[in-house]
N, C-alpha and C positions, 0 to 999 in steps of 0.2 A: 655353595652348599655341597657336602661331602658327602654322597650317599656309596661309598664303601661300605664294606659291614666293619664294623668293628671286632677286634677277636672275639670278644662273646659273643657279638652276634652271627661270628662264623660259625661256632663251634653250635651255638642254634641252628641252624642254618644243616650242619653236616648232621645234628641229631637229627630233625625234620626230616634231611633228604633219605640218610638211612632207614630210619621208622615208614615213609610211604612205599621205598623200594621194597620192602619188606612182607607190609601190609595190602597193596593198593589193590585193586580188582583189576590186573593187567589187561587180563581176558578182555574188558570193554574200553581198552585204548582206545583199537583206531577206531571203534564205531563211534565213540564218543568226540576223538579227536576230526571226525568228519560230520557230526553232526552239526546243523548251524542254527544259529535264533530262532525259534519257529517253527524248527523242525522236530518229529516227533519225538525226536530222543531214539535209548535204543530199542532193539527188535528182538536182540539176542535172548534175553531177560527178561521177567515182569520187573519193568523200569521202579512201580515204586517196592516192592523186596532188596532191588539191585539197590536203592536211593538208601531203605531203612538200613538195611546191613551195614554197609558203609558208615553211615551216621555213625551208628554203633558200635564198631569199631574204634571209630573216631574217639567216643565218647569214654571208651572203656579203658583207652590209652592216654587220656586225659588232652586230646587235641580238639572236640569239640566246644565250640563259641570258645572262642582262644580269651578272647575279654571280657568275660562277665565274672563274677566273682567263684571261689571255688565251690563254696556253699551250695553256691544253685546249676552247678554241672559244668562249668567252665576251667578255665584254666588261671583265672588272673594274671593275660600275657600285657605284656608291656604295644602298646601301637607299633612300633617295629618289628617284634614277634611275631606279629598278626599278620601284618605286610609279607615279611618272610615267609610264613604260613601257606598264604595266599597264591605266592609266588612258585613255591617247591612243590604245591597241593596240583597244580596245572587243570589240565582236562578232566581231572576227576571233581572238581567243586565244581560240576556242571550237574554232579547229583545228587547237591544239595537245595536244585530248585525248589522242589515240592517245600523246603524248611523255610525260606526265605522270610516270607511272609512270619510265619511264626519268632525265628531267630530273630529279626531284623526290625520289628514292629512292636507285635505283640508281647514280646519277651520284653524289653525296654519298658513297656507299660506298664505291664504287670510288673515290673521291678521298683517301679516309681510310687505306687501307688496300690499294691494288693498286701495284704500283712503281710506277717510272717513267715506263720502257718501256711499261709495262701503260697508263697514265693517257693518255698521247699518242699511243698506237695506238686505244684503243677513245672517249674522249671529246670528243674533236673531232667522228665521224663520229655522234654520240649527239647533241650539241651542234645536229647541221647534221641531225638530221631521216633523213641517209641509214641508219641502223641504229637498229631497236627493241629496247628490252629490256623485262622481265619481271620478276616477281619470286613466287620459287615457295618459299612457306612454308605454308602450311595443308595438312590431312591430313584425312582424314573421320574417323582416329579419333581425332583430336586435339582438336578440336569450339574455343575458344576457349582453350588450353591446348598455347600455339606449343609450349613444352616439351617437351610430350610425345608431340613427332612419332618415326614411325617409319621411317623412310627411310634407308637403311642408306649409307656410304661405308667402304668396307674397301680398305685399301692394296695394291696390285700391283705390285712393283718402283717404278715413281717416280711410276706412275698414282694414279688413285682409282678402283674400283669401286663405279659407284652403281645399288642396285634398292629402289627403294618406290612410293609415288606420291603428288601433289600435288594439289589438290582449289582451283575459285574462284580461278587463276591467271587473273585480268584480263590481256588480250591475247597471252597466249601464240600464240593461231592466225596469228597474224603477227607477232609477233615474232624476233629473229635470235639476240638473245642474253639470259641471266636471269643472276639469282644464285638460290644454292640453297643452303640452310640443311636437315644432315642429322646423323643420329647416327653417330659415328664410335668413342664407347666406351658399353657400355650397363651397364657396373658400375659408375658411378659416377651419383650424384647427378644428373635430369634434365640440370638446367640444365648443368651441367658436361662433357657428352659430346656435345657438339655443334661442327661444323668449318663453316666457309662455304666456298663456292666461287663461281666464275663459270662459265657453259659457255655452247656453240653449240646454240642450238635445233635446230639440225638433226642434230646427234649422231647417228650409229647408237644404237638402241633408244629412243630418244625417240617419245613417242607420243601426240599430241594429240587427247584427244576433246572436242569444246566442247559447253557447256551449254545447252540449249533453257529460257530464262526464260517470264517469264508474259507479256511484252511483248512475245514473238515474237523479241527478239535474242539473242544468244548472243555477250556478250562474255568471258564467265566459262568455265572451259577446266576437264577433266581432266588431268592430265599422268601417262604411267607411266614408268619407267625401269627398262629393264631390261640389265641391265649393262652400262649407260651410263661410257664410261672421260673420264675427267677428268686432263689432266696436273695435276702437280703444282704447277708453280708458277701455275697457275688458284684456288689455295686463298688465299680471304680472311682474313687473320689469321692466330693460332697453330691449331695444332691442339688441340681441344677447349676453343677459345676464342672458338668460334661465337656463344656465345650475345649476348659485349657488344657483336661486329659486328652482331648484329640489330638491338640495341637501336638503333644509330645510324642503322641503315635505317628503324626505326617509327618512331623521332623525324619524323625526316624525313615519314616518310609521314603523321602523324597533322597536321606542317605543313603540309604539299604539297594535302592532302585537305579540310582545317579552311578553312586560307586561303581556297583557292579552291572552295568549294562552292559551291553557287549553293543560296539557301532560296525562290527563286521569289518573295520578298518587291514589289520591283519590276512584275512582271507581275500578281502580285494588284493590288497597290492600281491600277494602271492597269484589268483587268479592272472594280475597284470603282465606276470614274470612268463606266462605260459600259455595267453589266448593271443591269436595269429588275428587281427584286422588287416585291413584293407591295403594299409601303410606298414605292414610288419608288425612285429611282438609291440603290444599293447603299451609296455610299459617305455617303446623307445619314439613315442608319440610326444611333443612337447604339450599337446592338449591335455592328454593323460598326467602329464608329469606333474603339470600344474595344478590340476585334482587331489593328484594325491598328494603334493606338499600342502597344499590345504587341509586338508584331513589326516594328515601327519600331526599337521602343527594343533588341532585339536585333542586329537585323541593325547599328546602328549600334556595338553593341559588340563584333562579329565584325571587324566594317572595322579597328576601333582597334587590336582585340587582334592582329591579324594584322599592323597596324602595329609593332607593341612587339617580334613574334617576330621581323621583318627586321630589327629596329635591333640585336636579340641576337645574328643571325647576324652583323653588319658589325662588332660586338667579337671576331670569331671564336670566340662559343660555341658548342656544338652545340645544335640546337634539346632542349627539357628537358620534361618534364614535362608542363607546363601546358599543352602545345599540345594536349594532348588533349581543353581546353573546347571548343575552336573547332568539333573533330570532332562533339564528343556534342552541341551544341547546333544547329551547323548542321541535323544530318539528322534529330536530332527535330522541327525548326523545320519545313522542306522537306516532312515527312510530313501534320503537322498542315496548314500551308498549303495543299497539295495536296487536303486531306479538304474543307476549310471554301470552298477554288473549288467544287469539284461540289456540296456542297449549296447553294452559291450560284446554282448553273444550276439545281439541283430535276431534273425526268425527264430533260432535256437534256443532263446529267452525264454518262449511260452513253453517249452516242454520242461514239465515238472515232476519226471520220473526222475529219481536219484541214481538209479542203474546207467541212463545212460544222458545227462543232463548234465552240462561243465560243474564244476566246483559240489557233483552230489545234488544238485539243484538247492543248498542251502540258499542262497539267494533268492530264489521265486520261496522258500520259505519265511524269508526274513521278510520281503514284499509283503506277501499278503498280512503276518502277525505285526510288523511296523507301524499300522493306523493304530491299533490300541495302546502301542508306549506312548502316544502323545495324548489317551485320555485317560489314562490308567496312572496312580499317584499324582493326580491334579493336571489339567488343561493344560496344554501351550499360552493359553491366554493367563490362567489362573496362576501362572507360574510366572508369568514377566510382569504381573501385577504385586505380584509377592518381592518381586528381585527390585523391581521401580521402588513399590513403596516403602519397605522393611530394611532392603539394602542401600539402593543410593538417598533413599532419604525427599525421595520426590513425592507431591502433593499426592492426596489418596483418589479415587474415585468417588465420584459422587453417589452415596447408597440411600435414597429416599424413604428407605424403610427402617434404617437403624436401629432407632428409636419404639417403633410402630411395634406394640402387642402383636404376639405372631398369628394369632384368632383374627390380626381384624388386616390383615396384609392382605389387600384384592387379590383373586385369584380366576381365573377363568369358571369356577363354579360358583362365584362369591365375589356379587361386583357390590 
């Protein structure tokens, strides 16, 4: 395989790179180019002004969401454009976090499945950075068992009433608008009584509490709804046909998330090149060496696989399946990496000032935010369940409730 650019894709290529050199927010290079997973982002700036600007920029020179159609604020670029894109964009698509979720999720959904009207009112302003969204599926008694949420939507003349609550809603606290995945019939079979919709974060009875993590930030959100009204033509798909519009949202999200993770791979072996152990520079260690040919040889098959999943979307297939390696390997990867930097420091590990902490102390950042990439867009478990069944095609799990009305599923209040 020839991955040269080709003259058009040079002459892309030199327009992108001119256009960022032109545009980009220099000013927050190296703070950005030293910030790591986890870590707060910048300091210089209110990060999300710095994040929206940008966007918008982006947006208004026709480079934002390089591949969605032009209609809806995109660029209709070709998967190699994107790649390119991607590529020449460096350390500044690091503030496009706050969008991800939106661009990478909800935008696909809502594309699949919201009219017209609905697609050209809300994805242009999602496209351009000016409106965030959300996406509120998890429940605390639902634990990795989207399923078997409780969140009730019960019809009112042409509204919805919705009361439950949502749990681990990434950016809610600033967000404008979500989708919202609830039970709308509870006699029938989980998967089967479930309706999507869209709403205004600001809703009467919406209630956002955010979570205090180990890292000190609180990106992660409680959400409560209490009869929270929803018109009706805000509802995504059929009724009690919620559950296949999920699926097109996790596809998505297990792409959105897989692709673009960062495994800190890069900033290790750079670290490698320049911490002094016991035995000399780090990297002239054969112990070392063979670490990071392992997680060489990974990260370089994330890059590929992410490639193969853009070339599936540019056939207009929905992302499938398998994206869900990219997820389960990245944030194992990321975890591990993160452990094997700090015992590379030895005592100097636990100090987690960035002023004077090796590598900015990204590391002890990526440490502590690393357990939520393995619960956050589907379990470690949830995901090699997906990959066994869906991809190699191996026997399914035994699920004793299938079947079973989701009113009469035992539950610890309800034997």
């Amino acid at each position: 395989m020839n991955f040269d650019d080709t003259p058009e894709e040079a002459a892309f290529r030199a327009e992108v790179r001119a256009w960022i050199a032109a545009n980009a927010p220099h000013q927050l290079h190296d703070e950005l180019a030293s910030a790591g997973f986890g870590s707060g982002g910048i300091t210089s700036e209110d990060p999300m002004a710095a994040s929206k600007a940008w966007q918008k920029k982006k947006s208004d020179a026709g480079w934002a969401c390089l591949h969605w159609p032009k209609e809806y604020g995109g660029r209709g670029a070709t998967p190699i454009e994107r790649v390119i894109w991607g590529q020449e964009e460096g350390v500044y698509a690091a503030l496009a976090g706050i969008f991800i979720i939106g661009h990478g999720m909800c935008g696909p959904t809502m594309m699949a499945y919201a009219s017209e009207d609905q697609k050209r009112r809300y994805l242009p302003p999602l496209a351009a950075g000016e409106e965030i969204w959300c996406q509120l599926f998890s429940e605390p008694a639902g634990g990795s068992d989207l399923a078997g949420l409780r969140t009730k939507a019960e019809k009112d003349g042409e509204d919805w009433l919705i009361n439950g609550q949502k749990i681990w809603t990434s950016g809610a606290q600033y967000s404008d608008y979500g989708i919202l995945i609830t039970r709308t019939d509870p006699t029938v079979p989980k998967h089967k009584g479930l309706t999507m919709f869209f709403l205004d974060m600001r809703s009467p009875g919406v209630e956002i509490r955010p979570i205090k993590q180990v890292n000190g930030q609180s990106g992660f959100n409680e959400v409560y709804f209490t009869d929270v009204r929803i018109p009706g033509a805000q509802r995504l798909g059929a009724v009690g046909g919620g559950w296949q519009v999920s699926l097109t949202t996790l596809m998505n999200e297990r792409l959105s998330i897989g692709s673009g993770m960062s495994t800190g791979f890069p900033e290790l072996f750079d670290l490698c090149t320049r911490i002094e152990t016991a035995n000399g520079l780090a990297v002239d260690d054969p112990a070392v060496r063979s670490k990071l040919a392992t997680w060489a040889c990974r990260q370089s098959g994330l890059k590929y696989t992410g490639f193969r999943a853009i070339s599936a979307l540019s056939r207009g297939e929905i992302p499938g399946p398998e994206n869900s390696i990219g997820k389960l390997v990245a944030g194992a990867t990321m975890q591990d990496i993160a452990a094997f930097a700090l015992d590379l420091q030895a005592e100097n590990g636990v100090i987690n000032d960035p002023a004077i902490s090796a590598a900015n102390a990204r590391f002890q950042a990526m440490l502590l935010r690393s357990p939520a990439t393995r619960v956050e867009g589907g379990t470690d478990e949830i995901l090699r369940n997906i990959i066994a069944e869906r991809v190699l095609g191996l026997p399914a799990d035994i699920r004793v409730d299938k079947d079973v009305p989701f009113n009469q599923i035992p539950t610890s209040a309800r034997r």
